[in-house]
mmCIF entry with sequence, helices, sheets and N, C-alpha, C, O atoms, coordinates in Angstrom:
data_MODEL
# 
_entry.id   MODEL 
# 
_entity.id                         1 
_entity.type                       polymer 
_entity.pdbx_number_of_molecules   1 
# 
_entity_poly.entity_id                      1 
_entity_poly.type                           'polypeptide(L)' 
_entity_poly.nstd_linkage                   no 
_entity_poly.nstd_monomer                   no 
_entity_poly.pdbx_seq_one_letter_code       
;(UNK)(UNK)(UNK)(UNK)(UNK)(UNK)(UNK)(UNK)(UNK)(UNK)(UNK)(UNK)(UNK)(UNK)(UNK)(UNK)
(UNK)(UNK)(UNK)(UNK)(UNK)(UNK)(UNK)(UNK)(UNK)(UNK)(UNK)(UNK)(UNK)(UNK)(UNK)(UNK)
(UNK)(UNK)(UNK)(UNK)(UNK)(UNK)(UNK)(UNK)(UNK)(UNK)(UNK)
;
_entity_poly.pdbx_seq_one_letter_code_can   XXXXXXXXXXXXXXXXXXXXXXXXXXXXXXXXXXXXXXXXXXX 
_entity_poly.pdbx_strand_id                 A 
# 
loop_
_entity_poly_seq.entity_id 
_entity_poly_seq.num 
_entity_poly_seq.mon_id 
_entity_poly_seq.hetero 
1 1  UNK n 
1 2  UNK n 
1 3  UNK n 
1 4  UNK n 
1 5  UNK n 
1 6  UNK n 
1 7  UNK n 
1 8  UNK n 
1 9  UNK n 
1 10 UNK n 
1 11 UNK n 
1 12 UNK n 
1 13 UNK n 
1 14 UNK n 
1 15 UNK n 
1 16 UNK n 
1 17 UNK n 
1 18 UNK n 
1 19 UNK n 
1 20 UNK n 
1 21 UNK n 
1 22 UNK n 
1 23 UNK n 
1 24 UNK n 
1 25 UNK n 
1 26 UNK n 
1 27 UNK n 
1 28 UNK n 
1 29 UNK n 
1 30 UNK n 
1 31 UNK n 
1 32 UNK n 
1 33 UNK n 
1 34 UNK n 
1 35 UNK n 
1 36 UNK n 
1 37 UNK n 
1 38 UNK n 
1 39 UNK n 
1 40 UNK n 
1 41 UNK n 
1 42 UNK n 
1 43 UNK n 
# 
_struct_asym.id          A 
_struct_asym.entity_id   1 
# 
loop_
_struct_conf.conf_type_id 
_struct_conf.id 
_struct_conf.pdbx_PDB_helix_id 
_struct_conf.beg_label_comp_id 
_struct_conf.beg_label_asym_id 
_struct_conf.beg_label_seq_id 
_struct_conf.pdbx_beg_PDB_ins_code 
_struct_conf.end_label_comp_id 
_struct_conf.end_label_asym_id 
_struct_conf.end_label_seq_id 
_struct_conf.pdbx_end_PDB_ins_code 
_struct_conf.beg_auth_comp_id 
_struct_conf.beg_auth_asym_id 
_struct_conf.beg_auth_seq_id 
_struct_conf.end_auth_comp_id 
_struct_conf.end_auth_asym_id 
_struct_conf.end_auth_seq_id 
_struct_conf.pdbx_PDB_helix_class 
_struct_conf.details 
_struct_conf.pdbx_PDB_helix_length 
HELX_P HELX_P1 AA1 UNK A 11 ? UNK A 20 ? UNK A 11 UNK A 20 1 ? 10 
HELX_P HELX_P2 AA2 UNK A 27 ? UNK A 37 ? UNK A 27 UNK A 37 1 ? 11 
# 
_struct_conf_type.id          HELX_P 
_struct_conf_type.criteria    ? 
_struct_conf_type.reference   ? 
# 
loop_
_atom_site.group_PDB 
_atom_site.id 
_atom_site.type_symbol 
_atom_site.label_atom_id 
_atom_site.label_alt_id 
_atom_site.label_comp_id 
_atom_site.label_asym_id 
_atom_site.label_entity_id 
_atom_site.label_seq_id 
_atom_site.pdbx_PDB_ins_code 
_atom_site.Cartn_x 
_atom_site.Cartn_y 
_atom_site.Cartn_z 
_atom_site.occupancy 
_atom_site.B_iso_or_equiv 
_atom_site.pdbx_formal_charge 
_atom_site.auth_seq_id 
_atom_site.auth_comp_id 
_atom_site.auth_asym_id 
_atom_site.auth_atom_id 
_atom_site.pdbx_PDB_model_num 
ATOM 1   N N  . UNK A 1 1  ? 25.521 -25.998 7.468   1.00 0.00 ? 1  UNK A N  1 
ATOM 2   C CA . UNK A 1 1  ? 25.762 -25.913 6.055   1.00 0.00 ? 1  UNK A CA 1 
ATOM 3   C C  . UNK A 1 1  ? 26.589 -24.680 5.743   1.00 0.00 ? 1  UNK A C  1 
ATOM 4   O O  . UNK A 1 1  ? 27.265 -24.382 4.758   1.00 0.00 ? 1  UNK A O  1 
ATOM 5   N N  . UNK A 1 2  ? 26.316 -24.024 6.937   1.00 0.00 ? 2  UNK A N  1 
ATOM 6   C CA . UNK A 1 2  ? 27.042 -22.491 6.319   1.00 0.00 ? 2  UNK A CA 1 
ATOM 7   C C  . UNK A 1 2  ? 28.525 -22.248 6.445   1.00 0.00 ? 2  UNK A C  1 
ATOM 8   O O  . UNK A 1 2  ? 29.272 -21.431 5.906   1.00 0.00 ? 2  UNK A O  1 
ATOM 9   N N  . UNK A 1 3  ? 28.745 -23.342 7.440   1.00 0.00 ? 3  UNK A N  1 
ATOM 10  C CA . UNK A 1 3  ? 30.558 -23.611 7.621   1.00 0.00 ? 3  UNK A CA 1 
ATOM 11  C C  . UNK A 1 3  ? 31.117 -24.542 6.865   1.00 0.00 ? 3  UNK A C  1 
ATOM 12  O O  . UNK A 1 3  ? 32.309 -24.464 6.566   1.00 0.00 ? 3  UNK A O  1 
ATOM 13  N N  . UNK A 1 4  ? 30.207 -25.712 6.386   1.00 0.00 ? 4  UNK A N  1 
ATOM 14  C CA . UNK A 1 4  ? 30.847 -26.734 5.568   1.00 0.00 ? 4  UNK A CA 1 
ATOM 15  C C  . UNK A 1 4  ? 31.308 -25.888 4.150   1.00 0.00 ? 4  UNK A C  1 
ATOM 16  O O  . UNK A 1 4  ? 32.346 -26.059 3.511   1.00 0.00 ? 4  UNK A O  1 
ATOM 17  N N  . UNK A 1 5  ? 30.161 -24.886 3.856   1.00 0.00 ? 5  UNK A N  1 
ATOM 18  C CA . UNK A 1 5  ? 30.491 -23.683 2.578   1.00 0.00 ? 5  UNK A CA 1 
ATOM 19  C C  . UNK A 1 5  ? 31.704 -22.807 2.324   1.00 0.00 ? 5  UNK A C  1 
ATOM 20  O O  . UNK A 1 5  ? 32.356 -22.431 1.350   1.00 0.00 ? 5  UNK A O  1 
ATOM 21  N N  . UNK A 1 6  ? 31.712 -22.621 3.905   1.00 0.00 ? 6  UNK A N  1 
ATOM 22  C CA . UNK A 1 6  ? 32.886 -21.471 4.306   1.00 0.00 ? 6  UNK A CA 1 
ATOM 23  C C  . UNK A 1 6  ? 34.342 -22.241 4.583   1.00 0.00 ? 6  UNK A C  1 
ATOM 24  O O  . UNK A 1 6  ? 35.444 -21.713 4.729   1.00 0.00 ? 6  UNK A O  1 
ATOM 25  N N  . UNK A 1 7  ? 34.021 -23.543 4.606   1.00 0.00 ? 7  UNK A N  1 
ATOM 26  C CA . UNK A 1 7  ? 35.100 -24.324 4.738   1.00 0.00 ? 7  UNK A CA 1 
ATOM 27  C C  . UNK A 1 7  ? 35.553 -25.037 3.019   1.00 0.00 ? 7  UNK A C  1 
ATOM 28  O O  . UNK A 1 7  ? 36.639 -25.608 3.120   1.00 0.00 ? 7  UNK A O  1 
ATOM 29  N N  . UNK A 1 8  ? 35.162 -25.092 2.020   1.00 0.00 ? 8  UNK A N  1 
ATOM 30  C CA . UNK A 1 8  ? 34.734 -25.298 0.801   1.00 0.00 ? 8  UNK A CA 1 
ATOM 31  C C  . UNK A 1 8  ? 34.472 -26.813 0.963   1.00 0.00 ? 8  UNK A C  1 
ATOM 32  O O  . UNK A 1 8  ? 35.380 -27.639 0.874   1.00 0.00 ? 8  UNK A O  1 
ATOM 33  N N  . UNK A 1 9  ? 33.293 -27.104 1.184   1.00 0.00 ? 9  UNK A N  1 
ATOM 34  C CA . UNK A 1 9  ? 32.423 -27.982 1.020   1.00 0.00 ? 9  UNK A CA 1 
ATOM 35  C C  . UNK A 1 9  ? 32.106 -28.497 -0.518  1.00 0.00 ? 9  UNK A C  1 
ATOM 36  O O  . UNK A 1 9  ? 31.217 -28.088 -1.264  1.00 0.00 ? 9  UNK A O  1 
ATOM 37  N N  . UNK A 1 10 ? 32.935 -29.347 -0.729  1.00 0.00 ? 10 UNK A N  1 
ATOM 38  C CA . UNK A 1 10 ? 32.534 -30.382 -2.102  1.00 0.00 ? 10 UNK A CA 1 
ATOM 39  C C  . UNK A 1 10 ? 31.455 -30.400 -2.528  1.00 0.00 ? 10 UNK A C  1 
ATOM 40  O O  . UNK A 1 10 ? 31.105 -31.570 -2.687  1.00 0.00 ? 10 UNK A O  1 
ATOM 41  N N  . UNK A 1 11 ? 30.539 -29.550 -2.872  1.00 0.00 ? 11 UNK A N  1 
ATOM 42  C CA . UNK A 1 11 ? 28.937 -29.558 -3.110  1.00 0.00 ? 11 UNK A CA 1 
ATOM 43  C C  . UNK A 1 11 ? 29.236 -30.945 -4.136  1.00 0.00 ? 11 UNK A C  1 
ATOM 44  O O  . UNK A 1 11 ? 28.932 -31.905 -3.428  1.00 0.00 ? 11 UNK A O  1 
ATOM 45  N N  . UNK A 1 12 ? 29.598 -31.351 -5.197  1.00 0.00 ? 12 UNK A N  1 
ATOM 46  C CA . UNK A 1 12 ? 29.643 -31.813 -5.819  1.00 0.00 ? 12 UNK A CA 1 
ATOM 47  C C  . UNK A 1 12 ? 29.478 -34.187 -5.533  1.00 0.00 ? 12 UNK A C  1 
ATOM 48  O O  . UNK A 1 12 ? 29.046 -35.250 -5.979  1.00 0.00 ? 12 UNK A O  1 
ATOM 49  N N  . UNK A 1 13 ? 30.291 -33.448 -4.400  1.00 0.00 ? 13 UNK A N  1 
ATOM 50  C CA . UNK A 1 13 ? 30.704 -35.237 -3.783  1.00 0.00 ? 13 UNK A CA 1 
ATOM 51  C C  . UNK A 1 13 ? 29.215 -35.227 -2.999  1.00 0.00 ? 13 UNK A C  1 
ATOM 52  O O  . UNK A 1 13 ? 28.514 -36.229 -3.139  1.00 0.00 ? 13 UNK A O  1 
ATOM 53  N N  . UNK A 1 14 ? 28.646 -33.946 -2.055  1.00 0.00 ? 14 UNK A N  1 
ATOM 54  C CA . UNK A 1 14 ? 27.788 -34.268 -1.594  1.00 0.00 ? 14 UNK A CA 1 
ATOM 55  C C  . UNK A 1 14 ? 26.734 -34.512 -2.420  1.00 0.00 ? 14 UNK A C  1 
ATOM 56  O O  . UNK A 1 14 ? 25.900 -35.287 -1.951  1.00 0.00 ? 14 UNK A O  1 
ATOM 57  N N  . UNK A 1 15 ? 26.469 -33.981 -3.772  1.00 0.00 ? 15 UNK A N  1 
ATOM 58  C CA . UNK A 1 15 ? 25.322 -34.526 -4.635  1.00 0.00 ? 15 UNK A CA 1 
ATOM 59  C C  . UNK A 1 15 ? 25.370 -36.157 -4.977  1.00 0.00 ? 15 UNK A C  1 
ATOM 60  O O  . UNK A 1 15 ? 24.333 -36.814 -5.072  1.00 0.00 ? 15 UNK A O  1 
ATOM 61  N N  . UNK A 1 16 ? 26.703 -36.733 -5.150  1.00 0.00 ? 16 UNK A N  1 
ATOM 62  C CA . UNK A 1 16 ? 26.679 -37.860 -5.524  1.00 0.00 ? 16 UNK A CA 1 
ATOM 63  C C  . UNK A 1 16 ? 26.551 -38.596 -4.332  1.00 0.00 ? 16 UNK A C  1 
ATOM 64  O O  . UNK A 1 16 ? 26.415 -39.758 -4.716  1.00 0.00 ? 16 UNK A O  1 
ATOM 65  N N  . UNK A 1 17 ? 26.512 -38.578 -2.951  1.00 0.00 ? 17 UNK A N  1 
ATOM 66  C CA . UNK A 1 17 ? 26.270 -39.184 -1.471  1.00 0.00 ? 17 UNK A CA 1 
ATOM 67  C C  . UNK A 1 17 ? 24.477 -38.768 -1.550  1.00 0.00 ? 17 UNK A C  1 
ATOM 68  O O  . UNK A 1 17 ? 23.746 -39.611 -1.030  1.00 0.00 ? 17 UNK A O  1 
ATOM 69  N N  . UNK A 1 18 ? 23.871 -37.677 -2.094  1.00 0.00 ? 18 UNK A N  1 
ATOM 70  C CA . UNK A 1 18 ? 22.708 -37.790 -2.056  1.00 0.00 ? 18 UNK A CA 1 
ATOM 71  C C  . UNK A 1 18 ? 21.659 -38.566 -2.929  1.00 0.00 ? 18 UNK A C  1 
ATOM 72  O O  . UNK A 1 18 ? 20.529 -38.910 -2.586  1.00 0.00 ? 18 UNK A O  1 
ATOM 73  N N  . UNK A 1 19 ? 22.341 -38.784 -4.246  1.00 0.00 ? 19 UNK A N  1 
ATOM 74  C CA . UNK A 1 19 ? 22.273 -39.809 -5.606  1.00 0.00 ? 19 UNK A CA 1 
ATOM 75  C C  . UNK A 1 19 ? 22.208 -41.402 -4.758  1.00 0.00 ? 19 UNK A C  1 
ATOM 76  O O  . UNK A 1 19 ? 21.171 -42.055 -4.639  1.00 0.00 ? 19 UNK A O  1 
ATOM 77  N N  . UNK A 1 20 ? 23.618 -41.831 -4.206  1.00 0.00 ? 20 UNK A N  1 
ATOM 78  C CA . UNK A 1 20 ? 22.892 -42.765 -3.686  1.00 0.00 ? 20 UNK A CA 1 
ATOM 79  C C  . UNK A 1 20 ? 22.237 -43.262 -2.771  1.00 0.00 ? 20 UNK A C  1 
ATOM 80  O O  . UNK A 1 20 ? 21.677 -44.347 -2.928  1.00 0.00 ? 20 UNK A O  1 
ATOM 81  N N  . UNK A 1 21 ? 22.149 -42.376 -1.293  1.00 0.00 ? 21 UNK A N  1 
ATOM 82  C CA . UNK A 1 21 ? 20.768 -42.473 -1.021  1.00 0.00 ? 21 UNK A CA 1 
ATOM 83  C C  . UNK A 1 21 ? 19.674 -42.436 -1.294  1.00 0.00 ? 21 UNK A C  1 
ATOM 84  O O  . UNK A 1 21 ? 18.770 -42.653 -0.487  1.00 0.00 ? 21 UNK A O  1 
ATOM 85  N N  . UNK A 1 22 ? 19.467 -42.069 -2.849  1.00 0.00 ? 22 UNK A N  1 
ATOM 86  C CA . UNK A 1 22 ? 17.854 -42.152 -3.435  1.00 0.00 ? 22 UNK A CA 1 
ATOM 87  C C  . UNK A 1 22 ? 16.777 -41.289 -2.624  1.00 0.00 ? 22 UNK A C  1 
ATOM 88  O O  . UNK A 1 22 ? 15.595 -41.329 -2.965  1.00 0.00 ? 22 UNK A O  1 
ATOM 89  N N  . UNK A 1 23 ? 17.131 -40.641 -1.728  1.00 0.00 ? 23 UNK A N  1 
ATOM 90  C CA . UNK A 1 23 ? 16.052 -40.278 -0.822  1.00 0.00 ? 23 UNK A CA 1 
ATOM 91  C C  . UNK A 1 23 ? 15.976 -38.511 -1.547  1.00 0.00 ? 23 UNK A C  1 
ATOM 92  O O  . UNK A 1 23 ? 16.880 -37.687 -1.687  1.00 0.00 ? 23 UNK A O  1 
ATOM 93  N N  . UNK A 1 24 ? 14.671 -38.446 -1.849  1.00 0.00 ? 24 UNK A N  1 
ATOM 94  C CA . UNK A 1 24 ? 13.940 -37.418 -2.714  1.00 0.00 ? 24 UNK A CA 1 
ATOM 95  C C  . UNK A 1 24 ? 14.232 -36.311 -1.091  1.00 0.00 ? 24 UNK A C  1 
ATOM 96  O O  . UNK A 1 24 ? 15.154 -35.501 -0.987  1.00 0.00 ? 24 UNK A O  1 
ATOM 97  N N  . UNK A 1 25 ? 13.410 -36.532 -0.249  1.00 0.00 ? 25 UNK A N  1 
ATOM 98  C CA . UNK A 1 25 ? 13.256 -35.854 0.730   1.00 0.00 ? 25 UNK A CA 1 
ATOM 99  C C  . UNK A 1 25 ? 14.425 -35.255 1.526   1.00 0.00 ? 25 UNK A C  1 
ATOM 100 O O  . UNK A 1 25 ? 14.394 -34.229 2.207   1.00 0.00 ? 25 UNK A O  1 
ATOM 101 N N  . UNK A 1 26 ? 15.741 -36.304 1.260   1.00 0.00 ? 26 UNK A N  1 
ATOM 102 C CA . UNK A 1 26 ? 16.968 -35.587 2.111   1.00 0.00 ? 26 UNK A CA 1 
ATOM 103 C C  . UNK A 1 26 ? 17.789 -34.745 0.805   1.00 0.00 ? 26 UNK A C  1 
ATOM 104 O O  . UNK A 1 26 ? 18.855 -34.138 0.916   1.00 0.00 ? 26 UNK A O  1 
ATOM 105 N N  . UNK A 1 27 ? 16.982 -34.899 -0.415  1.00 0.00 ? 27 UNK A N  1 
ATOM 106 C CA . UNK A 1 27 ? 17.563 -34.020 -1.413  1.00 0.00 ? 27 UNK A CA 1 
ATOM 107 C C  . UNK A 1 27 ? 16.945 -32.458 -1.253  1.00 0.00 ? 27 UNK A C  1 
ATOM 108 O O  . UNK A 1 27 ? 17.646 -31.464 -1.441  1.00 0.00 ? 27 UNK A O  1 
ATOM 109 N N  . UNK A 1 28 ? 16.009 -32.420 -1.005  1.00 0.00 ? 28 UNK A N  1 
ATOM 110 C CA . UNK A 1 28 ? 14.783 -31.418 -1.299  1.00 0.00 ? 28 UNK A CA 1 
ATOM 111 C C  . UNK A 1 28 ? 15.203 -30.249 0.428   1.00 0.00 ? 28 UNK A C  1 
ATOM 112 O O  . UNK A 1 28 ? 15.031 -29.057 0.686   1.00 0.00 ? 28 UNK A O  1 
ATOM 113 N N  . UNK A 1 29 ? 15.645 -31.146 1.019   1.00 0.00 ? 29 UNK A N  1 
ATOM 114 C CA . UNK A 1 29 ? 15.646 -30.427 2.101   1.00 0.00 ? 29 UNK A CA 1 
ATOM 115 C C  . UNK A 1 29 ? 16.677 -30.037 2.041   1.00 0.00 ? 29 UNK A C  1 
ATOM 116 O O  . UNK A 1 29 ? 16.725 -28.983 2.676   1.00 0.00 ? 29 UNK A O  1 
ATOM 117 N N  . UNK A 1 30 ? 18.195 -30.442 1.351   1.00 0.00 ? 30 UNK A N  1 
ATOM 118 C CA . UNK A 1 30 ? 19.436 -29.578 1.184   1.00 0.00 ? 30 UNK A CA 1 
ATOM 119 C C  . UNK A 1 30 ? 19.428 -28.730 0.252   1.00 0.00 ? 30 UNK A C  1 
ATOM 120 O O  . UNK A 1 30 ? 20.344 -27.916 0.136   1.00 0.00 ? 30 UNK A O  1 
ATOM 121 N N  . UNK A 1 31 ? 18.299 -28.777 -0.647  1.00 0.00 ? 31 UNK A N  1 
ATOM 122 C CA . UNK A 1 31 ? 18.437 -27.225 -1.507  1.00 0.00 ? 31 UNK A CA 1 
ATOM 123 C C  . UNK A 1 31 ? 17.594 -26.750 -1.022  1.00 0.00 ? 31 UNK A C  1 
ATOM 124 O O  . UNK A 1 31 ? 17.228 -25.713 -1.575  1.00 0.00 ? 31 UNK A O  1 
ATOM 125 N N  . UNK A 1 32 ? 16.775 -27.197 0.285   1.00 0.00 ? 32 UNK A N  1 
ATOM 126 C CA . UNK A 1 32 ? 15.764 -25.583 0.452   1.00 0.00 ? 32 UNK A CA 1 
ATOM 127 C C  . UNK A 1 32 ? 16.960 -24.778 1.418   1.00 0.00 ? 32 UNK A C  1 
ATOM 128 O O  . UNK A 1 32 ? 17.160 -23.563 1.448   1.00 0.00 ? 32 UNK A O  1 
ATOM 129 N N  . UNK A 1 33 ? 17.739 -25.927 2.250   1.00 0.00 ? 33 UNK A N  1 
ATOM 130 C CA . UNK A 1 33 ? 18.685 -25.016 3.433   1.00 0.00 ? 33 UNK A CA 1 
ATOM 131 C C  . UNK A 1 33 ? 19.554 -24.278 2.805   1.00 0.00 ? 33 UNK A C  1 
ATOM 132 O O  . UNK A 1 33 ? 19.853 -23.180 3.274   1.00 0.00 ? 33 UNK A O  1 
ATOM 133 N N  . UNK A 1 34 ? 20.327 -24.905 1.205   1.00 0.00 ? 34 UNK A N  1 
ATOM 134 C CA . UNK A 1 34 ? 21.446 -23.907 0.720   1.00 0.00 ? 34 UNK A CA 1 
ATOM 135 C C  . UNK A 1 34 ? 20.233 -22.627 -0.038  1.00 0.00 ? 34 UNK A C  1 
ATOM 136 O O  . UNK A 1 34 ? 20.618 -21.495 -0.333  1.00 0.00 ? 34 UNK A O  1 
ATOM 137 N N  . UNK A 1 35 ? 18.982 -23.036 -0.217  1.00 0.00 ? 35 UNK A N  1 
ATOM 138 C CA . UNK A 1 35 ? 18.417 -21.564 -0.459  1.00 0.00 ? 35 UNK A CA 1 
ATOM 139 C C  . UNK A 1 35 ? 18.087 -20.746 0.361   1.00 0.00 ? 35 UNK A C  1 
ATOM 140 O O  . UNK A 1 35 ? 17.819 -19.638 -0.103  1.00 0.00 ? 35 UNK A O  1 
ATOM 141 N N  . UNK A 1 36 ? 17.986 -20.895 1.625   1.00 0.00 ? 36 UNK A N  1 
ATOM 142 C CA . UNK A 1 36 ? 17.160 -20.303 2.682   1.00 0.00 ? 36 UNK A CA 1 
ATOM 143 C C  . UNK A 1 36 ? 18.977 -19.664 3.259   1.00 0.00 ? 36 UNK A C  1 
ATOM 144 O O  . UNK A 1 36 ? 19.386 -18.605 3.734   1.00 0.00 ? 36 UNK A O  1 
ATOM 145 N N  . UNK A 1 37 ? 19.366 -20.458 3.031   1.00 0.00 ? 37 UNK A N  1 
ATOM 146 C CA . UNK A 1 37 ? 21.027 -19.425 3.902   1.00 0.00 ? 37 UNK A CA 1 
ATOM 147 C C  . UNK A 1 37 ? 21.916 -18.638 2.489   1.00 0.00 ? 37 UNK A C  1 
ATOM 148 O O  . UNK A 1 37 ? 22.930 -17.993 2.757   1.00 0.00 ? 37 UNK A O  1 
ATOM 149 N N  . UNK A 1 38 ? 21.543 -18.731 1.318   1.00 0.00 ? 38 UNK A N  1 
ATOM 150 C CA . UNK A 1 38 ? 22.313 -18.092 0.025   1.00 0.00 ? 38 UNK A CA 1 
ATOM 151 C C  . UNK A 1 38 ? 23.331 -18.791 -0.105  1.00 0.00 ? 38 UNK A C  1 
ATOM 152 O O  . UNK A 1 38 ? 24.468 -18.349 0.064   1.00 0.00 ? 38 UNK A O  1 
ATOM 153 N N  . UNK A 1 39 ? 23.018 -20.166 -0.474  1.00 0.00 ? 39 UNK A N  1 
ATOM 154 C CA . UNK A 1 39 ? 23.954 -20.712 -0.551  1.00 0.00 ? 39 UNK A CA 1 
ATOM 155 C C  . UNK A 1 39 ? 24.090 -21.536 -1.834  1.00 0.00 ? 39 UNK A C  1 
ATOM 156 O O  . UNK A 1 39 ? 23.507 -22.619 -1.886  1.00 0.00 ? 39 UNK A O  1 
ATOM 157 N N  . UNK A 1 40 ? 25.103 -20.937 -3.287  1.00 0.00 ? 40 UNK A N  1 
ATOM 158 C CA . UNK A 1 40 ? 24.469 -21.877 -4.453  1.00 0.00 ? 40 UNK A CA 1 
ATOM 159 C C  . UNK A 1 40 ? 25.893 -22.944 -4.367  1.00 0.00 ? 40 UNK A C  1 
ATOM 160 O O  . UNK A 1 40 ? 27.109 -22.777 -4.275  1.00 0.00 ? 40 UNK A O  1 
ATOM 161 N N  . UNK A 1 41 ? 25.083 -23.949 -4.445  1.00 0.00 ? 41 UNK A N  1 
ATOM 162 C CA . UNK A 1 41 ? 26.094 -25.511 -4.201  1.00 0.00 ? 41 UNK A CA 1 
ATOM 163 C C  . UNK A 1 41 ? 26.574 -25.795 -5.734  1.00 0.00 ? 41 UNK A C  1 
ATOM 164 O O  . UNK A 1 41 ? 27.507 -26.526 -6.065  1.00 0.00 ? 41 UNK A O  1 
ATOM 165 N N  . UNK A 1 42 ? 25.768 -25.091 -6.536  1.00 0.00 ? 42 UNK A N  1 
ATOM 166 C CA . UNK A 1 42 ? 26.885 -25.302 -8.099  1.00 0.00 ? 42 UNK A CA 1 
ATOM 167 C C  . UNK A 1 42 ? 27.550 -23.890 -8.248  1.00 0.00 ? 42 UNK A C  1 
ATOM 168 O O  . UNK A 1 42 ? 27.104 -22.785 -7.938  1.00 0.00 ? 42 UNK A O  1 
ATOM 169 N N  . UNK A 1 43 ? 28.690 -24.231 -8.787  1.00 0.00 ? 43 UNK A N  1 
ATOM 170 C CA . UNK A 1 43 ? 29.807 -23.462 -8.954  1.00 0.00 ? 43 UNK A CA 1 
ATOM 171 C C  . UNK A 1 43 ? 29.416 -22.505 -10.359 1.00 0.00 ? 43 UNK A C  1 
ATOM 172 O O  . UNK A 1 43 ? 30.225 -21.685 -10.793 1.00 0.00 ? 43 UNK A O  1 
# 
């Protein structure tokens, strides 16, 4: 996550790829990793 950031990673496209997977759990676990590395995915 910390290179897709450093590479500028679309936080934005990836929220809507996580929207439609519906999956609560693969949501929950990409904002604990962008919190746990300082990473804020909104601009």
């Amino acid at each position: 996550m910390r290179t897709a950031d450093e590479r500028g990673c679309d936080w934005d496209t990836v929220g809507e790829y996580l929207g439609r997977l519906d999956n609560g759990a693969a949501t929950k676990r990409i904002v604990y990793l962008a919190d746990q590395l300082g990473i804020n995915p909104r601009p």
